[in-house]
N, CA, C and O of each residue as an XYZ file, in Angstrom:
608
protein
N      -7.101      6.828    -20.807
C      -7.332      6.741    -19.390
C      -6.421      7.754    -18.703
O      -5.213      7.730    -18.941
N      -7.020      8.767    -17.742
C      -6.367      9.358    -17.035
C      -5.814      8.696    -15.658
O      -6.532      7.854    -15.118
N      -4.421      9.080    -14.996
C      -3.791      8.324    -13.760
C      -4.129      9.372    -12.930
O      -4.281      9.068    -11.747
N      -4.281     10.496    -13.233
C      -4.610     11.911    -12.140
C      -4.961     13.198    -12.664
O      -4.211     13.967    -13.267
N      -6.308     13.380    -12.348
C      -6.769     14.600    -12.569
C      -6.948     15.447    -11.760
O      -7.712     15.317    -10.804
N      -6.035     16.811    -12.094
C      -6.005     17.669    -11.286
C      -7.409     18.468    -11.239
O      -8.070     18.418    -12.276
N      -8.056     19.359     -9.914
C      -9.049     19.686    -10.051
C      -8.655     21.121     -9.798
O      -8.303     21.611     -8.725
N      -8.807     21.863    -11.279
C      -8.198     23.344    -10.763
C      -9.213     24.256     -9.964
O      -8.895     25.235     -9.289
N     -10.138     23.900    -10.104
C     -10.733     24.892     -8.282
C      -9.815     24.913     -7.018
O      -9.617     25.864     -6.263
N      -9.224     23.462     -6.947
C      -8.490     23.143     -5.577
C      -6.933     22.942     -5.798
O      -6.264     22.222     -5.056
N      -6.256     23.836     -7.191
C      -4.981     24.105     -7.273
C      -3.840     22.768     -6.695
O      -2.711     22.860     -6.212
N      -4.563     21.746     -6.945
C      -3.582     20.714     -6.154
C      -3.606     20.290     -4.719
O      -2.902     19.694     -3.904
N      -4.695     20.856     -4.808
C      -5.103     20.048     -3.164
C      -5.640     18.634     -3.513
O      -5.051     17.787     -2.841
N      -6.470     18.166     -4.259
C      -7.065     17.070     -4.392
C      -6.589     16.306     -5.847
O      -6.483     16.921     -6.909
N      -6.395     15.235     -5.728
C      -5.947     14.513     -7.171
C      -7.363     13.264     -7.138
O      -8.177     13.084     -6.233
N      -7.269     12.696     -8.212
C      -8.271     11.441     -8.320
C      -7.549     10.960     -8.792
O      -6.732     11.639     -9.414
N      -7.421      9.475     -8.774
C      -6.187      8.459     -9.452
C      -7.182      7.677     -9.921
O      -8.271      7.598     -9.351
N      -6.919      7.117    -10.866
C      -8.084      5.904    -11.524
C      -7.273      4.720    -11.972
O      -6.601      5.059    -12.946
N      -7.104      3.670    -11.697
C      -6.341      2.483    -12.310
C      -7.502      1.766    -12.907
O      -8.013      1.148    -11.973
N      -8.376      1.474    -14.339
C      -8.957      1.135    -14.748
C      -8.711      0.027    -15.960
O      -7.628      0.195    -16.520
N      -9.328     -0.827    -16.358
C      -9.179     -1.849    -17.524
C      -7.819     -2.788    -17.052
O      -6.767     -2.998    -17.656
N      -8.306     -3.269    -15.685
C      -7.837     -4.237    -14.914
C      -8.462     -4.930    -13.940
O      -8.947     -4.300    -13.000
N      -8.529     -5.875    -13.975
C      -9.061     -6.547    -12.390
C      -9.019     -6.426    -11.094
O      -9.658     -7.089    -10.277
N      -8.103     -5.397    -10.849
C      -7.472     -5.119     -9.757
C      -7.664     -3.598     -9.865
O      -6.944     -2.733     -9.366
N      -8.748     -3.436    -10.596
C      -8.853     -1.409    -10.678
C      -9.481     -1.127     -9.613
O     -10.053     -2.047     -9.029
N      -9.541      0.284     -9.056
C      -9.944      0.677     -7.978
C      -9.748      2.211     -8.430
O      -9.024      2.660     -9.319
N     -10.526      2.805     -7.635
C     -10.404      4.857     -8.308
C     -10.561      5.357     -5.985
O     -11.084      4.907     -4.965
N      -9.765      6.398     -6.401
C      -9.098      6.834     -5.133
C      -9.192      8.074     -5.530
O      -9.455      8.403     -6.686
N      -8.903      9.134     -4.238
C      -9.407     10.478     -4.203
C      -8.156     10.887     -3.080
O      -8.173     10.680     -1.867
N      -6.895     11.640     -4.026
C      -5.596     11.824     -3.132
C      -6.048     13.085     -2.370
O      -6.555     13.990     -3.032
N      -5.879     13.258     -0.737
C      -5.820     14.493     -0.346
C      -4.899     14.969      0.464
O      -5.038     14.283      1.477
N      -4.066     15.697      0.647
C      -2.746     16.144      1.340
C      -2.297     14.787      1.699
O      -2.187     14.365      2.850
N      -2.047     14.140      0.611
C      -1.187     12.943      0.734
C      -0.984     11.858      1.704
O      -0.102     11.337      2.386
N      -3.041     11.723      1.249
C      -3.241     10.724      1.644
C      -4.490      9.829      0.935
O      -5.191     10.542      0.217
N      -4.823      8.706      0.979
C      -6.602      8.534      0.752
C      -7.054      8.076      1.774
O      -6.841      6.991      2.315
N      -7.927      9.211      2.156
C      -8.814      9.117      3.329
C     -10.241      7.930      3.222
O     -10.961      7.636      4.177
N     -10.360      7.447      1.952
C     -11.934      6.706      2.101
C     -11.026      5.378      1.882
O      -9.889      5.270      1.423
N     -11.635      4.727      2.210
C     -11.605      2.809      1.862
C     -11.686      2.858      0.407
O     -12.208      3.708     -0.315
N     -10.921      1.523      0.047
C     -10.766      1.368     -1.432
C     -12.214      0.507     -2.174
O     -12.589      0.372     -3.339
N     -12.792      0.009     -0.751
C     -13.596     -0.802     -1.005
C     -14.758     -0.580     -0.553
O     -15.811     -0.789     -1.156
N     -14.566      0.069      1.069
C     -16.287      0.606      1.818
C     -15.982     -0.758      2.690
O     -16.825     -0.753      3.587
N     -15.340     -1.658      2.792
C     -15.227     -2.256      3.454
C     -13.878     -2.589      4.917
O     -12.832     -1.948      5.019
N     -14.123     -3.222      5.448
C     -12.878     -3.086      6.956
C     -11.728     -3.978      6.298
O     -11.994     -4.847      5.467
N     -10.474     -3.709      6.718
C      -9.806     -4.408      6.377
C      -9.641     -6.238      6.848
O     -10.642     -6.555      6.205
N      -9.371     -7.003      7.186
C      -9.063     -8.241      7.673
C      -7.414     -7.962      8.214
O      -6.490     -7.633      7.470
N      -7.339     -8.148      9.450
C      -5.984     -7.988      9.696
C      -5.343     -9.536      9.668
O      -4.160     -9.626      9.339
N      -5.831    -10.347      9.888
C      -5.427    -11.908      9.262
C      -4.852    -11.991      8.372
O      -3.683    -12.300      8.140
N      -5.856    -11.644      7.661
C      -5.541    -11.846      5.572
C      -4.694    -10.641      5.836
O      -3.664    -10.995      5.262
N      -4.551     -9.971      6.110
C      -3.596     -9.035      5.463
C      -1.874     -9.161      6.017
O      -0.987     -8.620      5.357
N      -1.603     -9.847      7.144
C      -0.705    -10.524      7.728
C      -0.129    -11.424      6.772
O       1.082    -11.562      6.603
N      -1.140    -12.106      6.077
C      -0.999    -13.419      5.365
C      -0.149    -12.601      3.771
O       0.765    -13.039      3.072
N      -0.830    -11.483      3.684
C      -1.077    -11.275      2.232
C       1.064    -10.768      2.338
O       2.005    -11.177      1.657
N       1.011     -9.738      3.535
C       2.274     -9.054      3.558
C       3.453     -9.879      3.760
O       4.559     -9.517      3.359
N       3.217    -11.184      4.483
C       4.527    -11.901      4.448
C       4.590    -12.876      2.969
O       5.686    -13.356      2.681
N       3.601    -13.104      2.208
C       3.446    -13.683      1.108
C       4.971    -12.956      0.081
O       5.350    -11.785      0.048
N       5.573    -14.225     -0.676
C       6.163    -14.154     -1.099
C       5.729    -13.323     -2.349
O       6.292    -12.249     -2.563
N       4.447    -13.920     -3.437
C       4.078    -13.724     -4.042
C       3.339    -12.620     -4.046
O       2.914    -12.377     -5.175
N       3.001    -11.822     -3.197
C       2.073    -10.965     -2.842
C       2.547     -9.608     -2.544
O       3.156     -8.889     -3.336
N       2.119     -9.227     -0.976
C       2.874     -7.960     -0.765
C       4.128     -7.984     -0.695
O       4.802     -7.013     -1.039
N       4.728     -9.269     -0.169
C       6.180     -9.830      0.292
C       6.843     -8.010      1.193
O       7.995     -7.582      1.119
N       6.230     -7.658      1.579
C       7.153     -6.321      2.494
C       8.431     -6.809      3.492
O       9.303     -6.018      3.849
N       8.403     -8.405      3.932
C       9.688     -8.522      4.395
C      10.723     -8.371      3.539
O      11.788     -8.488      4.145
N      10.871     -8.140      2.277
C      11.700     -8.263      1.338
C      12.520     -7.064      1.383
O      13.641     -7.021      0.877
N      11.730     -5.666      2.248
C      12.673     -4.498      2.625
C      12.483     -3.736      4.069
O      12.904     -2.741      4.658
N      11.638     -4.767      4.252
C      10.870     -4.089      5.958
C      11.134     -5.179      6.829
O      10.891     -6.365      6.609
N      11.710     -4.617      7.948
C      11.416     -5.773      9.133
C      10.105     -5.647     10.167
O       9.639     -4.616     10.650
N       9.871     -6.375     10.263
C       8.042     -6.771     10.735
C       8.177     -7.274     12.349
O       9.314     -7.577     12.711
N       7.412     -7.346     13.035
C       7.441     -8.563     14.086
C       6.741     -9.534     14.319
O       5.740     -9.688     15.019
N       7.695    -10.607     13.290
C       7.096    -12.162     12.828
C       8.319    -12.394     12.679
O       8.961    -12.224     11.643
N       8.916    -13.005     14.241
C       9.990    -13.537     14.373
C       9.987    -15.099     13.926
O      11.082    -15.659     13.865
N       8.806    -15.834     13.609
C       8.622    -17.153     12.588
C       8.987    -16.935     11.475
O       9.220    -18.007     10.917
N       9.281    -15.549     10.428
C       9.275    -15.721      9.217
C      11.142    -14.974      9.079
O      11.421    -13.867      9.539
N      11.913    -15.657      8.545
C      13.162    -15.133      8.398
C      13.814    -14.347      7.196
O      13.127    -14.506      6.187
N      14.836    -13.610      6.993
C      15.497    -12.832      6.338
C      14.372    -11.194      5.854
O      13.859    -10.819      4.800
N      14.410    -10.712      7.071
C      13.994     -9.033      6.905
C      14.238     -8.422      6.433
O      15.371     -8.387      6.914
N      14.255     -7.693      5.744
C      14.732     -6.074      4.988
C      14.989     -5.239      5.799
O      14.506     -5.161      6.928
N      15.885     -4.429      5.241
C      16.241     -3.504      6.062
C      16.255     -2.144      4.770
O      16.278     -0.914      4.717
N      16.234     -2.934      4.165
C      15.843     -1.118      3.003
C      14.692     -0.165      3.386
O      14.915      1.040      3.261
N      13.656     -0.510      3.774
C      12.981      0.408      3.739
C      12.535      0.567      6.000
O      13.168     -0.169      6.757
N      11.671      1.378      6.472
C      11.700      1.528      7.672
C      11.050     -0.076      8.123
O      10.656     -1.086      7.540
N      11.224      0.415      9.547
C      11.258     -1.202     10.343
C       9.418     -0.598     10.534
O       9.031      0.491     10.958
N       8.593     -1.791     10.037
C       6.917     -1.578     10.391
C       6.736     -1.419     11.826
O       5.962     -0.594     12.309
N       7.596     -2.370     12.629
C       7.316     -2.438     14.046
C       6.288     -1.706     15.007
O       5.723     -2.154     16.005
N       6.213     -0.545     14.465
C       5.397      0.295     15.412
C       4.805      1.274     14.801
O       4.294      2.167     15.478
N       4.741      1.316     13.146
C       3.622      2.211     12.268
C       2.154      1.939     13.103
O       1.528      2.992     13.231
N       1.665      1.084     13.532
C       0.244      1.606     13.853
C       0.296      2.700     14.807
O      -0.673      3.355     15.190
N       1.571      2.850     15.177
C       1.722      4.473     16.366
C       1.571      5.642     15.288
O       0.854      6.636     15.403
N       2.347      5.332     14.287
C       2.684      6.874     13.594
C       2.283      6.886     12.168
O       2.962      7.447     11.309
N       1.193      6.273     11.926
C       0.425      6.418     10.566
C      -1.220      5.858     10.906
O      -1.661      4.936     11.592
N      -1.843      6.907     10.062
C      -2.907      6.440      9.900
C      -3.297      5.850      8.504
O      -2.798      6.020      7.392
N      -4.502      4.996      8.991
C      -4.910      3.997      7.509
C      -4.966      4.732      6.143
O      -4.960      4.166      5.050
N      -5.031      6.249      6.386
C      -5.517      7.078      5.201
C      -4.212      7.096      4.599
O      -4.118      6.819      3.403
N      -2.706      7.526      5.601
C      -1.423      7.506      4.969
C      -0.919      6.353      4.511
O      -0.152      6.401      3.549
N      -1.205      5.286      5.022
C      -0.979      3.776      4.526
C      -1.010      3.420      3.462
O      -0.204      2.808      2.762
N      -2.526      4.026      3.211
C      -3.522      3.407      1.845
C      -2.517      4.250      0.726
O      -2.012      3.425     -0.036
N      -2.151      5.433      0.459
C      -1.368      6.388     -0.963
C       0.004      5.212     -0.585
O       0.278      4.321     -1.388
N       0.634      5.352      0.499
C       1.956      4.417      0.224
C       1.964      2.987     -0.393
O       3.009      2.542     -0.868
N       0.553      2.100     -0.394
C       0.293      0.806     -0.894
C      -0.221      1.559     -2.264
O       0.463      1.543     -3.288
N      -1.121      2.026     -2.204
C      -1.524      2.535     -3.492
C      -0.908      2.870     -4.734
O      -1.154      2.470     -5.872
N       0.124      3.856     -4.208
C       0.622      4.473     -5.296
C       1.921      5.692     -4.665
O       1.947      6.882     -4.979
N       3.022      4.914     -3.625
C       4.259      5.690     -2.748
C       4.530      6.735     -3.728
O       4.916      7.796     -3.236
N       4.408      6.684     -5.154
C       5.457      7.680     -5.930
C       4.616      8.915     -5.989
O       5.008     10.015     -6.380
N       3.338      8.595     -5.529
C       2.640     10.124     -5.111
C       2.749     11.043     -4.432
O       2.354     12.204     -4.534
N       3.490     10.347     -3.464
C       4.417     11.891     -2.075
C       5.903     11.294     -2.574
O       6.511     12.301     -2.936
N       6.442     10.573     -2.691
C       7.809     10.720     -2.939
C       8.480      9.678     -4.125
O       8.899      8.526     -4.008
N       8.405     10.527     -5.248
C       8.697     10.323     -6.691
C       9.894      9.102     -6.645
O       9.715      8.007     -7.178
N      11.381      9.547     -5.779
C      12.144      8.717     -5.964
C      12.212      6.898     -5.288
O      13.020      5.982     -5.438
N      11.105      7.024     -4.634
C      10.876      5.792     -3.942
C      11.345      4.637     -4.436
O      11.225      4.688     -5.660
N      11.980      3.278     -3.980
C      11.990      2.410     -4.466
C      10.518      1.307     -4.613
O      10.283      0.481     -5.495
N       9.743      1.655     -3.464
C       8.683      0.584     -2.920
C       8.116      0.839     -4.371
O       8.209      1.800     -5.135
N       7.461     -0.450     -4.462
C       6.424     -0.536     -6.090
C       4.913     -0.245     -5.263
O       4.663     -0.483     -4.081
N       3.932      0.404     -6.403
C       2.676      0.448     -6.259
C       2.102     -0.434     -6.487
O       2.004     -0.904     -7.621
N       1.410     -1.033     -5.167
C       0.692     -2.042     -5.293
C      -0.810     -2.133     -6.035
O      -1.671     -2.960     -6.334
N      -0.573     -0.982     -6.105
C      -2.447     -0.767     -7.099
C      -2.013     -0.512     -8.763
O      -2.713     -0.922     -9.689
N      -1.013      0.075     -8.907
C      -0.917      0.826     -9.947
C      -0.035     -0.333    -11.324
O       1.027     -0.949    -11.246
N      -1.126     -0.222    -12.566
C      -0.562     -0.946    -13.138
C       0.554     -0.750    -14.191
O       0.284      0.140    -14.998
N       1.579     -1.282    -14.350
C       2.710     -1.171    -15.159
C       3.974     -0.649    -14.010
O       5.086     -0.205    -14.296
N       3.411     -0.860    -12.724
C       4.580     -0.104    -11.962
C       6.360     -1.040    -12.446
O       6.623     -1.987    -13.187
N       6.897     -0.459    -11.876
C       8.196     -1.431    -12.176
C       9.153     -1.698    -10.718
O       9.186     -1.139     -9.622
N       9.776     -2.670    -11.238
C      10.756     -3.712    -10.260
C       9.617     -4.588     -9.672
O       9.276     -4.684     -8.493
N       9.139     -5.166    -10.703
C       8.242     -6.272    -10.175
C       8.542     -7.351    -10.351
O       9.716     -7.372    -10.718
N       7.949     -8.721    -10.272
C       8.145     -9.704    -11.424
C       7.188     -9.496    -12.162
O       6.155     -8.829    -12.098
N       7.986    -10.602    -13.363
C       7.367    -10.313    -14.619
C       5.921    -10.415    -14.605
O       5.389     -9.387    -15.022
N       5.039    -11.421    -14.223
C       3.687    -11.736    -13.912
C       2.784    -10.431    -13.513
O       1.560    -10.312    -13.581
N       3.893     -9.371    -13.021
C       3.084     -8.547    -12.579
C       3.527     -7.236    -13.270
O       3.453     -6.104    -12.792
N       3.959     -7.567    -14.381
C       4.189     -6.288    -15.402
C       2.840     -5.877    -16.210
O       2.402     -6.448    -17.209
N       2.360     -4.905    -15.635
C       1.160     -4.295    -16.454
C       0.038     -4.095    -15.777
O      -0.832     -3.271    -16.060
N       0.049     -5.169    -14.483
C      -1.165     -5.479    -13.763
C      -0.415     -4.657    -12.034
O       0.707     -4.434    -11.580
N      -2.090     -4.425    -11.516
C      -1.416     -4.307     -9.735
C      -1.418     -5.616     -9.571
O      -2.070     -6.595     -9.933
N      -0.126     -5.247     -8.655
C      -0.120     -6.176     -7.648
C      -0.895     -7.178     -6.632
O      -0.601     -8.335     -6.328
N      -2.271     -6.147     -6.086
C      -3.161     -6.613     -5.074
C      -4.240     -5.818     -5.907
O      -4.329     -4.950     -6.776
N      -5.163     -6.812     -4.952
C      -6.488     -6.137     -5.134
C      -6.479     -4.952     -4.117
O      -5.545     -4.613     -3.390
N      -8.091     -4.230     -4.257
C      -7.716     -3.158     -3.085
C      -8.504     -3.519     -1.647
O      -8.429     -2.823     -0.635
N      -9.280     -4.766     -1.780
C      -9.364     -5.379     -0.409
C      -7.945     -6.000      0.030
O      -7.571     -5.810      1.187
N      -7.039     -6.836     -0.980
C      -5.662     -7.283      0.058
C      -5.366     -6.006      0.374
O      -4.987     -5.973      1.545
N      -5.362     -4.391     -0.384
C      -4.649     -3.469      0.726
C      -4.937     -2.931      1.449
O      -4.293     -2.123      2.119
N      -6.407     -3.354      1.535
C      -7.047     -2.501      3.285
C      -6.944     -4.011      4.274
O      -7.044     -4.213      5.485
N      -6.769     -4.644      3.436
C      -6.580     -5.891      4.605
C      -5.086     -5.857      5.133
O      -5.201     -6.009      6.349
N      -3.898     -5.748      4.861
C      -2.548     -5.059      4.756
C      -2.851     -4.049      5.935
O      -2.594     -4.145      7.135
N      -3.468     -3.067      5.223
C      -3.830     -2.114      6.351
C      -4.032     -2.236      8.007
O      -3.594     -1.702      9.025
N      -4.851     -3.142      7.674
C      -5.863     -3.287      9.073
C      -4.891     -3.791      9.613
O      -4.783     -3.419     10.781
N      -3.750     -4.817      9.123
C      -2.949     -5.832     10.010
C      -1.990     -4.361     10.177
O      -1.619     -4.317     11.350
N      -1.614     -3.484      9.611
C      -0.405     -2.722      9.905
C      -0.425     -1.673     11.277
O       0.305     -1.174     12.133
N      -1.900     -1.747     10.777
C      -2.460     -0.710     12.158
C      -2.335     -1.421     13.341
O      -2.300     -0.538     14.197
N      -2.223     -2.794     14.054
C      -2.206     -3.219     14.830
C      -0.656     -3.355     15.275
O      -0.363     -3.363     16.471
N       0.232     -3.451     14.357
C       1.823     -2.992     14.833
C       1.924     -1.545     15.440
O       2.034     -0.443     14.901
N       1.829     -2.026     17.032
C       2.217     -0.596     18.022
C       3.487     -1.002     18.486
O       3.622     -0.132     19.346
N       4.188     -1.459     18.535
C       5.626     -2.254     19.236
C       5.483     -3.069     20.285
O       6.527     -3.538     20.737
N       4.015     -3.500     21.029
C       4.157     -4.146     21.742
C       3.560     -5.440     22.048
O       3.023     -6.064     22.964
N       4.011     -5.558     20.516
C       4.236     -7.460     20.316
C       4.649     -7.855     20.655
O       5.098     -7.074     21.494
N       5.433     -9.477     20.959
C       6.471     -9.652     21.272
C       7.831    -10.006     19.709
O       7.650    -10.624     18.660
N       8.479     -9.636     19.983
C       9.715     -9.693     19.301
C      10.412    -10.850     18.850
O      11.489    -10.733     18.265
């Protein structure tokens, strides 16, 4: 199984990622570091994806991000505050950072939520993604709606 095939007509403009012979496979099409199509063809759920990101078991992103879900306690502060990404990302840049962060920046700590065998997981999730790729357009959809002017 290939993780990325380069397409030498386009010298590294375009990658294809394939996570296959998993339940949670999904095939993506990287372009200037991003994936521009849906993982699924479908809209995200910003509900479920609210649900999915404060999930312990799941995306758990409070674990290094602070959010604004002043009901749910102990934030992260390792990685940037979400607060107001639906200002300064689009769903296409979202989707490679849930997908697969070590694709624009190798040293990342965040784990790939698509990609299987990523590491610093728990064990349950050694070998397998994390999410399906509807929880990460559903993720999505809820992230896009953080403009900062929630209330706090």
């Amino acid at each position: 199984m290939t993780y990325r095939t380069l397409l030498g007509a386009l010298a590294g403009a375009v990658l294809l990622g394939t996570f296959a012979a998993n339940a949670n496979a999904a095939e993506f099409m990287v372009v200037d570091d991003t994936i521009p199509a849906s993982l699924t063809g479908k809209a995200g759920d910003p509900a479920a994806g609210k649900k999915t990101a404060i999930n312990k078991k799941k995306g758990n992103c409070l674990a290094c991000h602070v959010m604004p879900i002043p009901e749910e306690q102990f934030h992260g502060n390792i990685g940037p505050n979400l607060g107001e990404v639906g200002n300064t990302m689009s769903a296409a840049e979202m989707r490679i950072r849930l997908a697969d962060p070590k694709l624009i920046n190798p040293g990342t700590i965040m784990p790939a939520f698509l990609k299987p065998g990523t590491t610093r997981v728990l064990k349950k999730f050694e070998g397998k993604a994390i999410l399906t790729p509807q929880e990460v357009e559903d993720v999505i959809a809820y992230l896009l709606t953080l403009k900062g002017d929630l209330p706090q």
